[in-house]
C-alpha positions as CSV (number, residue, x, y, z in Angstrom):
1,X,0.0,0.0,0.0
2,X,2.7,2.4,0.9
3,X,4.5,1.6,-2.3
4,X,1.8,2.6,-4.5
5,X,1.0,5.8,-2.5
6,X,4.6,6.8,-2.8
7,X,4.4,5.8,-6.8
8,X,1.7,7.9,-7.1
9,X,2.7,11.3,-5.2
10,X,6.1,10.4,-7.7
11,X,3.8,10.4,-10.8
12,X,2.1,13.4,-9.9
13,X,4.9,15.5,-8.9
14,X,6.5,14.4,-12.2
15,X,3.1,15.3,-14.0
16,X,2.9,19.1,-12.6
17,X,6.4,19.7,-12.9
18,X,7.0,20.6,-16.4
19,X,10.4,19.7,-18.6
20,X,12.8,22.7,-17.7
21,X,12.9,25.9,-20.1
22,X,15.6,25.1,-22.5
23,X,16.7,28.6,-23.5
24,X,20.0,30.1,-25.1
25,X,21.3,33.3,-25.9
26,X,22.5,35.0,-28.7
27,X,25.3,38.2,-28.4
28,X,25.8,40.2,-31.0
29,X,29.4,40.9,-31.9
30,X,30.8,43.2,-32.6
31,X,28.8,45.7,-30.2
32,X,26.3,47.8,-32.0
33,X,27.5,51.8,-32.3
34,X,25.2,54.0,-34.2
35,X,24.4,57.5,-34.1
36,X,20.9,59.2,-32.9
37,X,19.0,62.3,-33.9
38,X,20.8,65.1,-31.5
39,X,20.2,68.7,-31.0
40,X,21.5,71.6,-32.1
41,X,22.9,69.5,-35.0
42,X,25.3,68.1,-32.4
43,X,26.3,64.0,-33.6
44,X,25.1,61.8,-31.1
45,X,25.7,58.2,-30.4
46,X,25.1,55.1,-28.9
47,X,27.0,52.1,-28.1
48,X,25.3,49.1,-27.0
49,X,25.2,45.4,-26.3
50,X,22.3,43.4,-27.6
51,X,21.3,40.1,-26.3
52,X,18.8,37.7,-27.4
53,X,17.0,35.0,-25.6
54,X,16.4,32.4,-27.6
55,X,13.2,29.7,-26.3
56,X,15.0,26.7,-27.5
57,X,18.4,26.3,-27.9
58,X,18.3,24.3,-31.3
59,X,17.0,27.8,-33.0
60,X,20.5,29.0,-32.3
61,X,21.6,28.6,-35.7
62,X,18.5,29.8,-37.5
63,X,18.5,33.1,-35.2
64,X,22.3,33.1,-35.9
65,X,21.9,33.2,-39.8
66,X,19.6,36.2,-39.5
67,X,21.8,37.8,-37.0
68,X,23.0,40.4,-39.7
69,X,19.0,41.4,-40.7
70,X,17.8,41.9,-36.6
71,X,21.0,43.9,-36.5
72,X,19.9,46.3,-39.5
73,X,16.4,46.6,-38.1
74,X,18.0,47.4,-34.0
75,X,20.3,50.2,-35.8
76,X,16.7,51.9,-37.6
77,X,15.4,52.3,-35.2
78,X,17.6,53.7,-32.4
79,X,19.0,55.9,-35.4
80,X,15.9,57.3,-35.5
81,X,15.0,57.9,-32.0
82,X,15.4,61.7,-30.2
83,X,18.1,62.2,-28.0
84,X,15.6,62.7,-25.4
85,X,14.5,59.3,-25.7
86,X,17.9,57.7,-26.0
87,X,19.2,59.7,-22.6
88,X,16.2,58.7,-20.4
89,X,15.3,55.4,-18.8
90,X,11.8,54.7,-19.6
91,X,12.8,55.8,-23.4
92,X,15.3,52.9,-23.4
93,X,12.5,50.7,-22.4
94,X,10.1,51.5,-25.0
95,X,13.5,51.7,-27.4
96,X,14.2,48.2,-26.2
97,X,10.2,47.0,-26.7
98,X,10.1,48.3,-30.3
99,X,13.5,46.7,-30.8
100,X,12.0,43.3,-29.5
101,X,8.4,43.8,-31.4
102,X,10.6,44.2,-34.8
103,X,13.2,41.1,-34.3
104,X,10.0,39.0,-33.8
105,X,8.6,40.3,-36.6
106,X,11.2,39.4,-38.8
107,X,11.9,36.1,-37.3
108,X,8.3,35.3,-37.9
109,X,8.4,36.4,-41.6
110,X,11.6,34.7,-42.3
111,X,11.2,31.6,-40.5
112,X,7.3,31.3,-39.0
113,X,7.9,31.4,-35.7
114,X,9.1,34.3,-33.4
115,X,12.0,32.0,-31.9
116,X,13.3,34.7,-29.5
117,X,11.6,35.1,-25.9
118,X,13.3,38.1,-25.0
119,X,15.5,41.6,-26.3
120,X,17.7,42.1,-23.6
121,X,20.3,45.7,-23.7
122,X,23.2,44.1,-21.5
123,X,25.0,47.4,-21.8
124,X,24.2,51.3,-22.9
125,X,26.1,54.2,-23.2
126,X,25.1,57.2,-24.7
127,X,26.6,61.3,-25.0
C-alpha cells in the first residue's frame, strides 16, 4: 500500500512539474555603435550590447543566420530615435520593446515562428 501511495505522489509531482525551459542566448558581436538624432545638429551616439534570448536552444543557428538582418532593423530604429529618448530610462524601455516587437517580426516572416523570448540591452552608453 505504501508503495503505490509513494508511486503515485512520484507520478504526480512528475506530472505538474514541467520539462525545464531550454533557452540560449544569442550576443551580437561586434557591439552595435550607431548614431541618434541630437540637438543643435550636435552628432550623437550610442553604443550598446544586444542580447537575445532564444526559447530553444536548437534555434540557435537559424537566429544566428539572421543575425546580420535583426542587427539592420535594431540600428533603424535607435537611429531614429530623439536624444531625449535615448538619454532617459523609460525611453530605453520603450526603445528596447520596439527593438524586440521588430526582431520577432522578422523572425516570424523569415522563419514562422518568433524563436526569440526576450530583447535584452546588457550594456548602454550614450553622449
Amino acid at each position: 500500500m505504501l508503495k503505490s501511495f509513494i508511486l503515485l505522489l512520484v507520478t504526480l509531482f512528475t506530472l505538474t512539474h514541467a520539462k525545464a525551459a531550454d533557452y540560449a542566448y544569442f550576443g551580437f558581436e561586434p557591439e552595435i555603435i550607431t548614431n541618434y538624432v541630437a540637438v543643435k545638429k550636435k552628432m550623437g551616439y550610442v553604443r550598446l550590447t544586444v542580447e537575445l534570448m532564444i526559447e530553444e536552444s536548437s534555434n540557435y543557428e537559424a537566429v544566428e543566420h539572421h543575425s546580420p538582418l535583426l542587427r539592420d532593423a535594431i540600428i533603424d530604429i535607435i537611429g531614429q530615435q530623439s536624444e531625449a529618448k535615448i538619454k532617459s530610462i523609460n525611453g530605453r524601455h520603450e526603445i528596447q520593446k520596439l527593438c524586440e516587437e521588430k526582431v520577432k517580426g522578422l523572425l516570424t516572416q523569415e522563419t514562422g515562428k518568433p524563436l526569440i523570448k526576450k530583447l535584452l540591452f546588457t550594456q548602454w552608453l550614450d553622449n
